[in-house]
Each structure stands twice: as structure tokens, then as C-alpha cells.
Steps between C-alpha positions, in 0.01 A plus 500: 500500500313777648640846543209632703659572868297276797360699792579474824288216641337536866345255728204533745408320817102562504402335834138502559300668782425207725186605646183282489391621158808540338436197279173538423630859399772379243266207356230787454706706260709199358382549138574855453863436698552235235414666176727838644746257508483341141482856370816574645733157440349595137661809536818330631477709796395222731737229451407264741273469782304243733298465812686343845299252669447325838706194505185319547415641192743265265302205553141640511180545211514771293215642739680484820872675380540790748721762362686701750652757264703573187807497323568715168801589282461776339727699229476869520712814463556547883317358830254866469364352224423130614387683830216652300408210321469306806265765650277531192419067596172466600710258786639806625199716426225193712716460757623178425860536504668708838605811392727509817674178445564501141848536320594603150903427457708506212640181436802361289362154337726192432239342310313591193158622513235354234467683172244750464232435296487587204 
């Protein structure tokens, strides 16, 4: 059994802007979005995370999923720090995600979160 004390874990809403290019926006700088984000569930700072979609979007090809916005857990040692991190996305940074509308909370989980890699 581990001995090594869990952070606190924080959530964030990451709505996207929904102007006329916002898509084209976050498909544009998918890639580097993506690798950030295995660098940092490698880390086990990221510990979940996922795109929200259009409800047309369930059904739909591959090519025509709209995401709307995001939804990340992150563990950190206090909201500060997951604030930065969420600035330093290149989301955040393009303009895909509205800084106005977004929320970083702390939350108390009932469920595990998967393992970090290892």
C-alpha cells in the first residue's frame, strides 16, 4: 500500500468560444493539445480528461464530431497551480476554450480515477 499522500484533485469546465471559427481553431492545434496532454497523464498530473460534444455528435463519422468544449481532472497542490497549467494549453493560448466561461473547482471524487501510468 502506498504511503505517498494524493493531491487535491480539481476539475475544469473548458467551454469553447462559439464563434464561426472556433472549431476550425481547436482542430488546427489538436495534435500539440493532445501530446501536452499525454505528457502530463504521464506525469500523473492529468488524470483524466475528454472533449464534450454536440448531441448530434454521438451518432456521427469520425469527421463530422463537433466538440463544444472540455472536461479535465486534474491533481495538483492547490487550484493556483491547475490555473496555470490550464493557461500554458495551447486551447487557452488559440482561443479555443472561453477564458470567461471556464471553471476550475476542487472536487471530492466517489469514484476511483485510472492508475497513472507507469
Amino acid at each position: 500500500m502506498s504511503t505517498t499522500p494524493s493531491l487535491p484533485k480539481f476539475i475544469v469546465w473548458a467551454p469553447d468560444y462559439s464563434d464561426e471559427g472556433a472549431f476550425q481553431r481547436r482542430m488546427a492545434v489538436r495534435p500539440a493539445h493532445i501530446e501536452n496532454v499525454q505528457k502530463l497523464v504521464s506525469q500523473g498530473v492529468m488524470r483524466l480528461g475528454g472533449g464534450f460534444m454536440t448531441p448530434e455528435s454521438v451518432d456521427a463519422a469520425a469527421a463530422d464530431k463537433k466538440f463544444i468544449g472540455s472536461c479535465i481532472i486534474y491533481e495538483g497542490e492547490n487550484i493556483d497551480v491547475v490555473r496555470k497549467l490550464v493557461e500554458e494549453d495551447v486551447y487557452y493560448k488559440t482561443g479555443v476554450w472561453d477564458k470567461e466561461k471556464l471553471v476550475i473547482l476542487p472536487i471530492a471524487l466517489v469514484t476511483a480515477l485510472p492508475s497513472v501510468p507507469s
